[in-house]
C-alpha positions as CSV (number, residue, x, y, z in Angstrom):
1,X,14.7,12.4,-5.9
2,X,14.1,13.8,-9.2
3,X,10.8,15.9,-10.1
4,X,10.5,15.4,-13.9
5,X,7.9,12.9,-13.5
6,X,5.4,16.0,-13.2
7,X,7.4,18.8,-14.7
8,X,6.8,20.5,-18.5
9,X,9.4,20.5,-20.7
10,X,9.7,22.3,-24.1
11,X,7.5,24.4,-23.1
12,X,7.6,28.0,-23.1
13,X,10.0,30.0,-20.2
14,X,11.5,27.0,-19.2
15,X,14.5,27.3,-17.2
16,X,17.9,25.8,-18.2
17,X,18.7,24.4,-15.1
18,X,15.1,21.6,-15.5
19,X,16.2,21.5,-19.4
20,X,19.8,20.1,-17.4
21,X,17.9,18.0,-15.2
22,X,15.4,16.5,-18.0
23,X,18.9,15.6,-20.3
24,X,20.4,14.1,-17.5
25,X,17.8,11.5,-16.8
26,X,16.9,10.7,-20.2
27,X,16.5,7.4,-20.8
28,X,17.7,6.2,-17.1
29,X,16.0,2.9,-16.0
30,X,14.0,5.1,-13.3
31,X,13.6,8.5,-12.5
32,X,13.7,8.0,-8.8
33,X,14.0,4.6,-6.0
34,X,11.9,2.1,-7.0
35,X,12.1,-1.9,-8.6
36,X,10.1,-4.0,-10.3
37,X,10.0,-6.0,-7.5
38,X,8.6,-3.4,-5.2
39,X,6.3,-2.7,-8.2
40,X,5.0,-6.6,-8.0
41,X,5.0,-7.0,-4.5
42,X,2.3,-3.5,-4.2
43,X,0.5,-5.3,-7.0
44,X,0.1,-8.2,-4.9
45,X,-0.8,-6.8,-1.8
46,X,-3.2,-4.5,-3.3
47,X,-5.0,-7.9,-5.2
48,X,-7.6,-9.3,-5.6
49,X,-8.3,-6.6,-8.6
50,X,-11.2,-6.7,-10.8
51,X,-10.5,-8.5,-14.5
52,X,-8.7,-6.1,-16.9
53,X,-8.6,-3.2,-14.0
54,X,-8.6,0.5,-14.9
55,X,-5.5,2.2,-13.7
56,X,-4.1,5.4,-13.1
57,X,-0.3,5.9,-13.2
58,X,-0.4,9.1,-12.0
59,X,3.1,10.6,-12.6
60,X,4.0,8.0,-14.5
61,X,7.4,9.3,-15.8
62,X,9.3,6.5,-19.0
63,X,6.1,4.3,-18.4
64,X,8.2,1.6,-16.2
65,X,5.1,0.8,-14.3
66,X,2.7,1.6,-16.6
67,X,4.0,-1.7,-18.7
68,X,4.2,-3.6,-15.7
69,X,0.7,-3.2,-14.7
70,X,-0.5,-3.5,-17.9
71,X,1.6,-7.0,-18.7
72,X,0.9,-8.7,-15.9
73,X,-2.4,-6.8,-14.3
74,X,-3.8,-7.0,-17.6
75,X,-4.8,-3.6,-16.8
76,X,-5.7,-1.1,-18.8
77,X,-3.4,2.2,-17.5
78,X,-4.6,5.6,-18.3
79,X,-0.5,7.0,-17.5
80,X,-0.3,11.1,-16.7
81,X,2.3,13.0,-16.9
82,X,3.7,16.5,-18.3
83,X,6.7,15.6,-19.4
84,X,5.6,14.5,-24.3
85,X,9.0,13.4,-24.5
86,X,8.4,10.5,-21.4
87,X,4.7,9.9,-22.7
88,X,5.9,9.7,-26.5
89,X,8.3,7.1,-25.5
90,X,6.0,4.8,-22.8
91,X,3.3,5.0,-26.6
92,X,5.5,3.7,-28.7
93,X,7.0,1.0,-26.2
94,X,3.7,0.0,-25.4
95,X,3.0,-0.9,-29.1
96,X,6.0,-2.5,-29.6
97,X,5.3,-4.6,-26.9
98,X,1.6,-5.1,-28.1
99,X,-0.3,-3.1,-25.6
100,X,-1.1,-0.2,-27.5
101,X,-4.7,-1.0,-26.4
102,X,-4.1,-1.0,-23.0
103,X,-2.2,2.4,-22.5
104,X,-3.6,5.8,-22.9
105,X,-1.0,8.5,-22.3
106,X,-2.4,11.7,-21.3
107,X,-0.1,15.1,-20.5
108,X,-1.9,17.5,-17.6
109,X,-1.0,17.7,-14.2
110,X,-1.6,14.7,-11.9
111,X,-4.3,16.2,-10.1
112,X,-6.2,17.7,-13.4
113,X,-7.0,15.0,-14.6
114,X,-11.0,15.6,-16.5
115,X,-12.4,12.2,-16.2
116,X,-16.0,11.6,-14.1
117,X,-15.8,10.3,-10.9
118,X,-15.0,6.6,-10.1
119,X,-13.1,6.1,-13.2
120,X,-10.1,4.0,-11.6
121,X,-10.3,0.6,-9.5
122,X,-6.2,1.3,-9.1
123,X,-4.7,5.0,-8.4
124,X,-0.6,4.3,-8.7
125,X,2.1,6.9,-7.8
126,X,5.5,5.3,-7.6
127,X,7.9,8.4,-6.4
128,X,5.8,10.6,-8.0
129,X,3.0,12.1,-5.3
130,X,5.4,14.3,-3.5
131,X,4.9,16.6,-6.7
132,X,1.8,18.1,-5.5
133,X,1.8,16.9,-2.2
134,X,0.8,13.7,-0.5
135,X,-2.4,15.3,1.3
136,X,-3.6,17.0,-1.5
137,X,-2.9,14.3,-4.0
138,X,-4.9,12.1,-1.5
139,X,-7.7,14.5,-1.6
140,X,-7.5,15.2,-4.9
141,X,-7.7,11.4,-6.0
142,X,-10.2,10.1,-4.0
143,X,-13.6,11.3,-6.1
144,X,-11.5,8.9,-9.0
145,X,-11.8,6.2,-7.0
146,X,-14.5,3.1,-8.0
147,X,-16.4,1.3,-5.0
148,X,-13.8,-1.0,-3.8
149,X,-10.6,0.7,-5.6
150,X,-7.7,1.1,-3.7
151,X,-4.5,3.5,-3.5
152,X,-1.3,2.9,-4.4
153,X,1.7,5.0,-3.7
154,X,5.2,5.5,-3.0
155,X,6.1,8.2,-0.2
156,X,9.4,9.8,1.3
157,X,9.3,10.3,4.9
158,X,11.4,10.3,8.3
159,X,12.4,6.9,10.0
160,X,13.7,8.1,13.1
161,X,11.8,10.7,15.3
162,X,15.1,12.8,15.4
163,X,17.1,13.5,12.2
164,X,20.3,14.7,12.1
165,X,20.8,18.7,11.5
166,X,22.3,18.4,7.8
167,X,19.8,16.1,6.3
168,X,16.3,18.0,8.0
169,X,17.4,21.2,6.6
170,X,18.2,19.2,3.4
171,X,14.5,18.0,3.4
172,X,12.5,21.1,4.6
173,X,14.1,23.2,1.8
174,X,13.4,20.5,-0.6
175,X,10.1,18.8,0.8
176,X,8.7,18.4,4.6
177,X,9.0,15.4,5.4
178,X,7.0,13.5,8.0
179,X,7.0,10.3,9.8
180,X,5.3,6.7,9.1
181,X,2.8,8.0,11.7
182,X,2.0,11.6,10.8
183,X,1.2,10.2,7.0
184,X,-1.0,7.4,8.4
185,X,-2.9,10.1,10.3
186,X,-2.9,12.4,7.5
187,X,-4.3,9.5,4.8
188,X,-7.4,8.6,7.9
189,X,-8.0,12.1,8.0
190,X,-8.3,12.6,4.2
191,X,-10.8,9.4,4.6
192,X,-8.5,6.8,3.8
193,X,-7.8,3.4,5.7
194,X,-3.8,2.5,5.4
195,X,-4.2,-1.2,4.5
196,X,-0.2,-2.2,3.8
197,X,2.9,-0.2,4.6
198,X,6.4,-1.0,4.5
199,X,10.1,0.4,3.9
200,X,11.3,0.2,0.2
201,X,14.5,-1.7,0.1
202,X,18.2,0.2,0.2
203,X,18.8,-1.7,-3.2
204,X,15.5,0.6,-5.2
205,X,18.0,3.7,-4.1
206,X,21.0,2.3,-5.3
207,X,20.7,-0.6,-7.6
208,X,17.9,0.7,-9.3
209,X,18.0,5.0,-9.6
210,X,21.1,6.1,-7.9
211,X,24.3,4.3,-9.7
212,X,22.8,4.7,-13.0
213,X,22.5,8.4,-12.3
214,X,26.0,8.8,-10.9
215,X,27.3,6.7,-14.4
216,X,25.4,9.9,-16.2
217,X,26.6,12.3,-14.0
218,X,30.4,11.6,-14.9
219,X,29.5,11.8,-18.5
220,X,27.5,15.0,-18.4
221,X,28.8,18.5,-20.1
222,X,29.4,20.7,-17.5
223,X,29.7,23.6,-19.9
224,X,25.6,23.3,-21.1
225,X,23.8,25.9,-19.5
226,X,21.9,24.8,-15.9
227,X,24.1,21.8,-16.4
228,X,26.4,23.0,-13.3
229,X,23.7,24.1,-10.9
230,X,21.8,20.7,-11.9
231,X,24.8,18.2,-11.2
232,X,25.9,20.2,-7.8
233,X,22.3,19.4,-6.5
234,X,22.3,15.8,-7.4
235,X,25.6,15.2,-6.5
236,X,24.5,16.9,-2.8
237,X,21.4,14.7,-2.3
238,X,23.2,11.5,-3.6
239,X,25.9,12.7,-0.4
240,X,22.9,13.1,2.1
241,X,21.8,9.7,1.0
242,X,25.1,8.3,1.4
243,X,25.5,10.0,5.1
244,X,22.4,10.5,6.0
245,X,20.1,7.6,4.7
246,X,19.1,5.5,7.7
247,X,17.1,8.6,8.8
248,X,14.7,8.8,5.9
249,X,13.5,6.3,3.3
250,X,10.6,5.6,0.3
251,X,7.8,3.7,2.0
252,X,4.8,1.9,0.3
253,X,1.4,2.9,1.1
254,X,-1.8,1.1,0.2
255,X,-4.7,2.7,1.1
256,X,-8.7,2.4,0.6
257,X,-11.0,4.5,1.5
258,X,-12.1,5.0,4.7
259,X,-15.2,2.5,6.0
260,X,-15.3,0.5,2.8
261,X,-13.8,-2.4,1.3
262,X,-14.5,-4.7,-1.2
263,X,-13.8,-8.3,-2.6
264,X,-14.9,-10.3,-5.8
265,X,-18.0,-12.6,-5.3
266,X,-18.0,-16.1,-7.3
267,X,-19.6,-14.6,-10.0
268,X,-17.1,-12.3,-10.7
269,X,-18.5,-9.0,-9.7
270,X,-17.4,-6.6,-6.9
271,X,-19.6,-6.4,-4.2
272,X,-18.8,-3.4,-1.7
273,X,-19.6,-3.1,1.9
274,X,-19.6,-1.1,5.2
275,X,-17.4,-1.7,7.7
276,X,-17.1,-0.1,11.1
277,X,-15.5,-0.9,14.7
278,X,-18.0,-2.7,16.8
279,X,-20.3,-1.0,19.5
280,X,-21.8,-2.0,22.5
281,X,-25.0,-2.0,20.9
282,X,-23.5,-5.2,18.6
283,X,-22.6,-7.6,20.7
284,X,-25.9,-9.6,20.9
285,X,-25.9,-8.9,17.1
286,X,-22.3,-10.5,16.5
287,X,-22.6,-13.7,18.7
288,X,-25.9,-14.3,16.5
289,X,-23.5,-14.0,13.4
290,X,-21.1,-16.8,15.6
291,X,-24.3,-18.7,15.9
292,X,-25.2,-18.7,12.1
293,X,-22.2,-19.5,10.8
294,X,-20.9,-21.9,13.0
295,X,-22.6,-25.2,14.5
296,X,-21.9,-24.8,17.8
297,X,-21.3,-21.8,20.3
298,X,-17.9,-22.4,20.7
299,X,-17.0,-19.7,18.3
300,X,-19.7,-17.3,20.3
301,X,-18.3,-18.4,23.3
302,X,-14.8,-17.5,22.9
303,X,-15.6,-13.7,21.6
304,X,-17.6,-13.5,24.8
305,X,-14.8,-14.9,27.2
306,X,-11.9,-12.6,24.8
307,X,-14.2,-9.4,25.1
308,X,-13.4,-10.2,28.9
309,X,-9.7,-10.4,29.3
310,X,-7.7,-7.4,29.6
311,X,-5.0,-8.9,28.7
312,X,-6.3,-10.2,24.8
313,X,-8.9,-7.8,24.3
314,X,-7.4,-4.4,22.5
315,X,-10.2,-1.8,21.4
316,X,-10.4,-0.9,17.8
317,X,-9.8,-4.6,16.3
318,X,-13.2,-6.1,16.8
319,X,-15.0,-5.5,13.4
320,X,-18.3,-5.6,11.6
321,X,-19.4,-5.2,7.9
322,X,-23.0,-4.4,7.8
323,X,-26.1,-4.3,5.4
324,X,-27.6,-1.2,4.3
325,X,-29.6,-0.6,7.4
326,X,-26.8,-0.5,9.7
327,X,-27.8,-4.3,10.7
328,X,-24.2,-6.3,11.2
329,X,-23.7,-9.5,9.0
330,X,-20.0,-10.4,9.0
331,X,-17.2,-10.0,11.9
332,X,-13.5,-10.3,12.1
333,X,-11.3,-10.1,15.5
334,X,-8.2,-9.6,16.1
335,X,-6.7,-10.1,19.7
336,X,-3.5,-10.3,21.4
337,X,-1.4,-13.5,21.2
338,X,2.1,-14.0,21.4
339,X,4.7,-16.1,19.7
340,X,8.1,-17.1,22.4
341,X,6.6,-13.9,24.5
342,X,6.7,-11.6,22.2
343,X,3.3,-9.8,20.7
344,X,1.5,-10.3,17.9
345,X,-2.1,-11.3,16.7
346,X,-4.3,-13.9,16.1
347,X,-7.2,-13.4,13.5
348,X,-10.0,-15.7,14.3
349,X,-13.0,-15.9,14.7
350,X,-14.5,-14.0,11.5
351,X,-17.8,-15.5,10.0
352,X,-20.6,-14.3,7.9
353,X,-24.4,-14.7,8.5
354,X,-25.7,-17.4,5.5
355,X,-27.3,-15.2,3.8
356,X,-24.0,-12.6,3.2
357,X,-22.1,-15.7,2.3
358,X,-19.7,-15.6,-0.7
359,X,-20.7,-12.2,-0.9
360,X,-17.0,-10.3,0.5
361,X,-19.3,-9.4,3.5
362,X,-16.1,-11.3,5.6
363,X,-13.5,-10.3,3.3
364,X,-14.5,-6.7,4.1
365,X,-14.2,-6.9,7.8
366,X,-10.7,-9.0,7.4
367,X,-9.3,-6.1,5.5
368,X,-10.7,-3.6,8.0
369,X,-9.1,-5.2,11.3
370,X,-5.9,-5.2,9.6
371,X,-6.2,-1.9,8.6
372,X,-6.8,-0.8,12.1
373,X,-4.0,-2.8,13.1
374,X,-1.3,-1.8,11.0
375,X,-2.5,2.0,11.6
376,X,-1.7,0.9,15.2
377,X,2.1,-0.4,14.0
378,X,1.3,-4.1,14.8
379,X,3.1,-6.1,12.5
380,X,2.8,-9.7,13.2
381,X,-0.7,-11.5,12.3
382,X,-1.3,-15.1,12.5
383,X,-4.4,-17.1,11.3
384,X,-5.5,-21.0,11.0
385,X,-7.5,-21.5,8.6
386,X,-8.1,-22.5,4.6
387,X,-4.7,-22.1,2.5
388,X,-6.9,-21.0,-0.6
389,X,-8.6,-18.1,1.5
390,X,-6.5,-15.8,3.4
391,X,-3.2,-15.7,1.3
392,X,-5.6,-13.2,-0.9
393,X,-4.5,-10.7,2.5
394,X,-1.3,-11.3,2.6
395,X,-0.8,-14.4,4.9
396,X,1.6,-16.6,4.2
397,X,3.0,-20.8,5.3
398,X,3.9,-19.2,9.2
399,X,7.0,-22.1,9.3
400,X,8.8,-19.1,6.4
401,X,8.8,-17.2,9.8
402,X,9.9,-20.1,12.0
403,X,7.0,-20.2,13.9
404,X,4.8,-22.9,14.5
405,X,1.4,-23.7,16.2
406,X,1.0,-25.5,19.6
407,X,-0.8,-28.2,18.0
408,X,-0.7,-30.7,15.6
409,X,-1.5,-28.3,12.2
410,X,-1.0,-28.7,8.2
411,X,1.5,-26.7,7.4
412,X,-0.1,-24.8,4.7
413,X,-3.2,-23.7,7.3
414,X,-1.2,-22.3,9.3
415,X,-0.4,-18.6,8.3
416,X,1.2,-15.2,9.3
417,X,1.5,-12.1,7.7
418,X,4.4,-9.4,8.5
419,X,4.2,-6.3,6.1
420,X,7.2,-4.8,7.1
421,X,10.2,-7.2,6.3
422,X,12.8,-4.8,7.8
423,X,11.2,-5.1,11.5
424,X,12.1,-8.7,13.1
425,X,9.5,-11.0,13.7
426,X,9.9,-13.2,16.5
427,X,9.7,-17.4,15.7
428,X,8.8,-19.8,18.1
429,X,5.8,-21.7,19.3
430,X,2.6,-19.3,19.2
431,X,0.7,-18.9,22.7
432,X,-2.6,-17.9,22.4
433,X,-5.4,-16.2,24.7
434,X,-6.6,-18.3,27.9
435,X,-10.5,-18.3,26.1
436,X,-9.2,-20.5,23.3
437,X,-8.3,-22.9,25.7
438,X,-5.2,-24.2,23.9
């Protein structure tokens, strides 16, 4: 884990051991785990973005992001860093590559940046945030944020609740780490809702940032002053990783703040919305919504009958967008199912009063009860419904899971989403809740 992605060089009182560190990672693929297929997949996930997005690739190190999101986002990436040599290189790349119009490099601190507030629909930190801190960074960013922009980051952090001696003494010296659960807490608390999370792959340590580094490290002058104090520290956490890695790993986070979400109307514009866990004071509210936006009461029905079983009903997934005056006009639920015995969850019913139709007034309640349930560290969701709507949330053909629906179903309608791809997910025959009557 390398902090040149945030640190000066060149610059005056500069010690030789970061001059060592800088020289050693020159012109390495990465400066720290990552992969463009990590970089894709968070691009993805964090989708639908407005046309031509405005990004900030805050410690953006060579840029290896920056042109990724700029290619294929057709964003435009305002990339921060205080390291001229990494910015001077990512400019003149980014011409040669023709999107000199679409990257602005700009040296300050990742947390200094003066620009007025909502300048960003994307904030990105790929292995950079643990620079000035992941809370503090979290504050820090969130005034930058648009209506409907989301948060994109890479952070470090404990996988087991125990770690071994060597490697927490390792990590409190060099950065505190916490777990999956103590950084969802922290990123709620700084107002945040964590939308995606999930283990980066072994391969972004190795393939991508480590074996490159150890090919420099054998060809690096031990005699160049810092250069000895450097190589003993990387060759010391490449040894922890090597003996110590299944306790501690990168994760993704994707994060919006907290009671708001977004989605792109058929005209093309963002239209953002409350969102907030439903009350007692809703229900008669919500099964009006059921009423509205379905023909029959079935829909109504079934909430009523789910909101009474113990056993399907969990608190916190039943949610509501609503208006300006508090009034609700779209719902999502979420409810326990399982698929062979094991638990996961089904999504249905969400709807929309008419008159909030086409509007993101159900997207935004989607993305909040799946918020709410991956801060809970469910990981399974299942859904039937229209193969050109809910793959924009991450669902995808449930038979790529090996599970399958009790009834007859197309295959493409019927969906599941699993964040984490290094927790197993069950397959089998999905049994749902007693209301649906299935």
């Amino acid at each position: 884990m390398n902090n040149t992605g945030n640190t000066p060089d060149h610059a005056p009182g500069i010690d030789p051991v970061t001059e060592a560190l800088l020289a050693l990672h020159h012109d390495l693929p990465r400066q720290g785990p990552g992969s463009d297929a990590t970089t894709r997949r968070m691009l993805e996930v964090a989708g639908p973005l407005p046309e031509r997005p405005r990004v900030l690739d805050a410690g953006c190190g060579p840029g290896r992001s920056t042109l990724l999101l700029a290619e294929e986002a057709v964003a435009h990436v305002t990339a921060v860093d205080l390291h001229q040599p990494y910015l001077d290189d990512l400019a003149a790349e980014a011409a040669r590559r023709g999107l000199g119009d679409q990257v602005t490099v700009v040296n300050c601190s990742m947390d200094q940046l003066a620009v007025p507030d909502h300048s960003f629909d994307v904030i990105w930190a790929e292995g950079s945030i643990y620079t000035i801190g992941f809370d503090h960074a979290l504050r820090a960013w969130r005034r930058l944020l648009a209506p409907g922009g989301v948060l994109v980051v890479t952070e470090i952090e404990w996988t087991v609740p125990s770690p071994a001696a060597p490697v927490r003494a390792y990590w409190d010296a060099a950065y505190p780490l916490r777990t999956h659960a103590a950084n969802a807490d922290a990123a709620q608390a700084a107002g945040y809702q964590v939308v995606a999370h999930w283990p980066l792959p072994e391969s972004d340590w190795w393939d991508e940032y480590y074996t490159p580094l150890i090919q420099r490290i054998a060809r690096a002058d031990p005699q160049r002053p810092g250069m000895p104090e450097a190589l003993a520290a990387h060759r010391t956490e490449i040894d922890m990783r090597r003996e110590h890695g299944s306790d501690y790993n990168y994760a993704a986070y994707l994060l919006r703040p907290h009671d708001h979400s977004s989605d792109t109307t058929e005209s093309g514009t963002m239209t953002t919305w409350t969102t907030r866990l439903e009350t007692a004071d809703d229900i008669p509210a919500i099964r009006e919504i059921l009423l509205a936006a379905f023909p029959t009461a079935v829909e109504a029905d079934i909430v009523d009958a789910l909101r009474a079983d113990p056993k399907a009903w969990i608190d916190g997934l039943s949610m509501v967008t609503a208006a300006p005056d508090g009034t609700p006009v779209g719902y999502a639920l979420l409810t326990r199912c399982h698929v062979d015995g094991a638990p996961a969850l089904a999504l249905a019913p969400c709807a929309v009063v008419p008159s909030a139709q086409r509007t993101g007034a159900g997207s935004a309640a989607i993305r909040a009860a799946l918020a709410a349930a991956l801060a809970m560290g469910e990981n399974l969701v299942l859904v039937l419904g229209h193969a050109d709507y809910y793959p924009r949330f991450g669902f995808t053909p449930a038979s790529r899971f090996g599970i399958r629906a009790p009834f007859e179903v197309p295959d493409e309608a019927m969906m599941a989403m699993a964040p984490d791809d290094t927790r197993p997910v069950p397959a089998g025959t999905i049994q749902y809740p007693a209301a649906f009557g299935i």
